[in-house]
N, C-alpha and C positions, 0 to 999 in steps of 0.2 A: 127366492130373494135372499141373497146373503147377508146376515147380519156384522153389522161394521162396531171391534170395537172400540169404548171408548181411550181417548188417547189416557196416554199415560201422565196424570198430573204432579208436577214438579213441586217439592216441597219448598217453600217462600222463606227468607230471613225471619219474616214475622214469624214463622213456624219454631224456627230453631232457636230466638228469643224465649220466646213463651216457654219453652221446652227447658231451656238454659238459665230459665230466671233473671234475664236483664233484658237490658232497651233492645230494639232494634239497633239503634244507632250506635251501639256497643258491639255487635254483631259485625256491622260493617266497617266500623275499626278492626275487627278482629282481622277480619279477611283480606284490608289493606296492608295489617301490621299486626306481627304479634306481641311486638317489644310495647311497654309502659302497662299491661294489663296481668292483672294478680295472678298469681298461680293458679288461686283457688277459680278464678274466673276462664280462666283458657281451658281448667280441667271440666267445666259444667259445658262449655260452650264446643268444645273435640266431642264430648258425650253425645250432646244434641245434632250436632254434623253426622257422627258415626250413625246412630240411630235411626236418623231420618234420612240418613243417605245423601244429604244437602250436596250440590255442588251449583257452582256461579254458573249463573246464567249466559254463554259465551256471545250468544246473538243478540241479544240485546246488550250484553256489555258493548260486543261490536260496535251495535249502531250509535250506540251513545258517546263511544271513545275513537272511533275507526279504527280500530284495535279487531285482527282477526281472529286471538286466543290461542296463536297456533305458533312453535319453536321449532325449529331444526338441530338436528344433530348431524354433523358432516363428521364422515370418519375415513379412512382408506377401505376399500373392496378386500384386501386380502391381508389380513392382520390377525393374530390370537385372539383368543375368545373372552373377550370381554363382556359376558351376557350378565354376570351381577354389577358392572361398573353402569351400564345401560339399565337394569334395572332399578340402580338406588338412583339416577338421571332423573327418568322416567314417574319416578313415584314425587320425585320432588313437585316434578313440575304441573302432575295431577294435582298433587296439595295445593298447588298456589291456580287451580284452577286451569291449566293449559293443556294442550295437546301438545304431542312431538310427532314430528318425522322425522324417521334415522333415514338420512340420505350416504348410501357408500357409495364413494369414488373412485376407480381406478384409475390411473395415473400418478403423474408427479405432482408435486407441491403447486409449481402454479397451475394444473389442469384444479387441483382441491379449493384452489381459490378464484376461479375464473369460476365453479360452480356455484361457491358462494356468494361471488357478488350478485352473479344469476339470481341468487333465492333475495336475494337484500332490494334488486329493484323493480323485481316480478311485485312485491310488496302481495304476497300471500301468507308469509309470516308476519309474526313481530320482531323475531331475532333469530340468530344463529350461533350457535357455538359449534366450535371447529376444534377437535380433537386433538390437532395434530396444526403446525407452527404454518403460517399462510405467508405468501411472497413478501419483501419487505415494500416499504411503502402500497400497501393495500388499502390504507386504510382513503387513502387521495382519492379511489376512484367509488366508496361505499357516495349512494342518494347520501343527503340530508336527513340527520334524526336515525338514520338506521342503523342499530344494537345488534352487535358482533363482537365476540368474546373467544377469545383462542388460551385452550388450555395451556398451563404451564406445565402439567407431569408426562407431557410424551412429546418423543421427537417425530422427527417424520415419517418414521416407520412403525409409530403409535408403538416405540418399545418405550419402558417405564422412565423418568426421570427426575432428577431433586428429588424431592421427599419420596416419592413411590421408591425411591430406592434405597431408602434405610437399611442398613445390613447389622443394625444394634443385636438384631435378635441372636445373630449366629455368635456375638459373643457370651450372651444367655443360655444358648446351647451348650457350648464348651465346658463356660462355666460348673453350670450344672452336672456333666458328664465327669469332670475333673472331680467334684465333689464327689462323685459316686466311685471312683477310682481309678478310672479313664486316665490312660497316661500316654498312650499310642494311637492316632487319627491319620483319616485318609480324607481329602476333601478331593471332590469328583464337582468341576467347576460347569459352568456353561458358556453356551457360546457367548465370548469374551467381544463382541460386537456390540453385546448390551450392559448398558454401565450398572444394571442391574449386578449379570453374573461377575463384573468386576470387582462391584463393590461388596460382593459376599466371598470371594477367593481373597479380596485384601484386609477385609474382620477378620477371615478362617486366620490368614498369616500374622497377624497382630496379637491375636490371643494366643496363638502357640509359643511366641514369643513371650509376651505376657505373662503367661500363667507357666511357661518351662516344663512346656509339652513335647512332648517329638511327633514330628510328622514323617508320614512314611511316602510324602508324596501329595502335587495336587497334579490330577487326572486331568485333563484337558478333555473335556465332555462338548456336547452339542446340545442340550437339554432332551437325549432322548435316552428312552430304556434303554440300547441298545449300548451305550458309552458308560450308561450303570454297570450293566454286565461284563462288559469289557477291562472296566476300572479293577471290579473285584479278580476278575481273572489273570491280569497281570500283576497280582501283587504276590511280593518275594515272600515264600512259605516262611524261609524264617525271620520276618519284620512283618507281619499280620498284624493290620490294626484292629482294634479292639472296640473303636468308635468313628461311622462315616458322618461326614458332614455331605449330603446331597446338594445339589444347584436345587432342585426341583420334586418336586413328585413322582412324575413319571420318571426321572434319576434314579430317586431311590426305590422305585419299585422293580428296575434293572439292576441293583445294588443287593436286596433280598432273592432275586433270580441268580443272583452270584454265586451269593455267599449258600445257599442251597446247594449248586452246582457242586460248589466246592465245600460242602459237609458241614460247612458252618451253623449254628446253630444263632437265630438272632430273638431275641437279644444275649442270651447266654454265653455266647462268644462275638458278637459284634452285635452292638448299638447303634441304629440306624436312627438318621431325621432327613425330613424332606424340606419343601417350602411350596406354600401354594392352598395347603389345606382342600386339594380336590378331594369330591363329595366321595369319590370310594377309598379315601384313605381310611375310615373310621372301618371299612369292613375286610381290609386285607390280613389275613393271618400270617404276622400281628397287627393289629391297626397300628399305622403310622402316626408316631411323631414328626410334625412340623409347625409352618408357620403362617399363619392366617392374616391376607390383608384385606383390609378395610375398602376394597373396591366401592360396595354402595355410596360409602362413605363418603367417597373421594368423587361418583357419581352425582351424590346430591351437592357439593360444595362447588360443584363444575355447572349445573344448570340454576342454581342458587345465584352465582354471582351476573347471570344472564337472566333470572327474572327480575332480581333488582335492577340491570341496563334496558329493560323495558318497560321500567314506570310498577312492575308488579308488588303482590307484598313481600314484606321483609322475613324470610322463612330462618325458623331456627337453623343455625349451622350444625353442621356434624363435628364433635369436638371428640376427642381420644385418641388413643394411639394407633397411627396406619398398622402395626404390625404387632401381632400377639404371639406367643408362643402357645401352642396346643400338645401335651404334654400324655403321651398313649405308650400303648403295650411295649411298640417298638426297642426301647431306649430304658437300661437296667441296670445294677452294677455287673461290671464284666463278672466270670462264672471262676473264670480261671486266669492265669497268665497266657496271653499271648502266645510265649516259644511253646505253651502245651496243646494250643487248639489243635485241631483234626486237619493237617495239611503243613503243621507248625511246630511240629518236633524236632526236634537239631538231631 
């Protein structure tokens, strides 16, 4: 006879009170809202959730709300890898208590939104957010009551847009670089389809201006290594930049495959940055300098604004800046003059 065991018991509001030092009924403010409760009270009552593992009751919330606890996320089938923008989504929307499904779509625009009304009248969610911009007049054919929210930082090919496309940082870069004695640059752009790489090839050219720099050129890239490699290898021995400005990571890690090829030594005769801040840029000899965006960030402020259109609590926002500069071995004062590097002698 097999021994059956016991189920696993759920820690109760009254638990996490007790635990937190206030009412119950302070508890469930909290969980509908976090906004009007003291610091010091949010800090006792996050403790007693962590600790005791608390999470809302979704089935009983259910029966009580007809609320199923559960969110969508519609995105395109074949898009870049947005796995931290989905994870800071994702954590948001645990905190406020809910499940997601990431539902990807192939097709066009209105096949992405002929799916989504699909999920709004099936009514197995509470709501849907939609990545990427849905048919115009969509909104005519959504049930009654049903919360549908469509991102505003991507277009329809989920490339970045408005704010995700801040290009401040690359005149931070320059900046910086000019400071250190950087007089000669080479900006290796990307594919110009996305207003992202346009709006970083129109900072690059702003500050050149600006600051009464020369450029030796902007490379017309595709954001891959291989337009890195290519960039450094077409440039004229004697105008060698001294400082690249990459589209990208994987750019500038074609850009240090160059500048190797061709004897360079980086950073001691060229100063490399990227942008993207991928996870193996801290371990490339040199780690790279680039530029880290605030994906979760922009993740949780996109499922944030879809748990408040479904009645949910009020979650702190993600506030700070989409775009930091991350400042590594890469990027030094130049070694030497330019006309003297190795490939750049007159």
């Amino acid at each position: 006879m097999t021994e059956r065991s016991a189920p696993i018991r759920r820690p109760t509001i009254k638990e996490v009170a007790r635990l937190a030092g206030v009412s119950h009924q302070t508890v469930s403010r909290y969980l509908k809202s976090r906004q009007g409760l003291r610091p010091a009270t949010l800090e006792r009552i996050d403790g007693a959730v962590e600790k005791l593992g608390y999470r809302p009751n979704l089935m009983a919330r259910s029966m009580r709300t007809r609320r199923t606890g559960r969110l969508a996320v519609v995105m395109p089938l074949n898009t870049f890898n947005h796995a931290r923008l989905l994870a800071g989504a994702l954590a948001a929307a645990h905190e406020a208590g809910h499940v997601v499904e990431v539902v990807s779509v192939e097709g066009s625009t209105a096949t992405r939104t002929e799916r989504v009304l699909e999920l709004t009248h099936a009514g197995q969610v509470d709501g849907v957010l939609s990545l990427t911009p849905m048919t115009a007049g969509f909104e005519e054919a959504l049930p009654k009551g049903a919360a549908v929210v469509v991102s505003p930082d991507f277009d329809d090919g989920m490339r970045s847009i408005g704010e995700l496309t801040d290009a401040s940082p690359v005149s931070e870069l320059m900046e910086r670089l000019a400071a250190l004695g950087h007089r000669r640059f080479l900006h290796v752009a990307g594919d110009q389809e996305f207003a992202s790489a346009r709006a970083r090839k129109a900072a690059y050219l702003e500050a050149i201006e600006r600051l009464g720099l020369e450029s030796v050129g902007v490379a017309e890239g595709d954001w891959s290594g291989e337009s890195g490699v290519e960039a450094i290898r077409q440039m004229d021995p004697d105008r060698l930049a001294t400082a690249v400005i990459a589209a990208n990571d994987v750019v500038a890690s074609g850009v240090l495959r160059g500048a190797r090829d061709r004897g360079l030594d980086v950073p001691g005769d060229l100063s490399v940055t990227g942008w993207d801040d991928n996870e193996l840029c801290r371990f490339l000899p040199p780690s790279l300098t680039t530029v880290r965006i605030n994906w979760e960030g922009a993740g949780r402020n996109a499922v944030r604004r879809l748990i408040k259109a479904v009645g949910g609590p009020e979650l702190e926002p993600w506030s700070g800046p989409v775009a930091q500069v991350i400042w590594r071995e890469s990027t030094a004062p130049p070694r030497r003059h330019p006309a003297s590097a190795p490939g750049g002698r007159r």
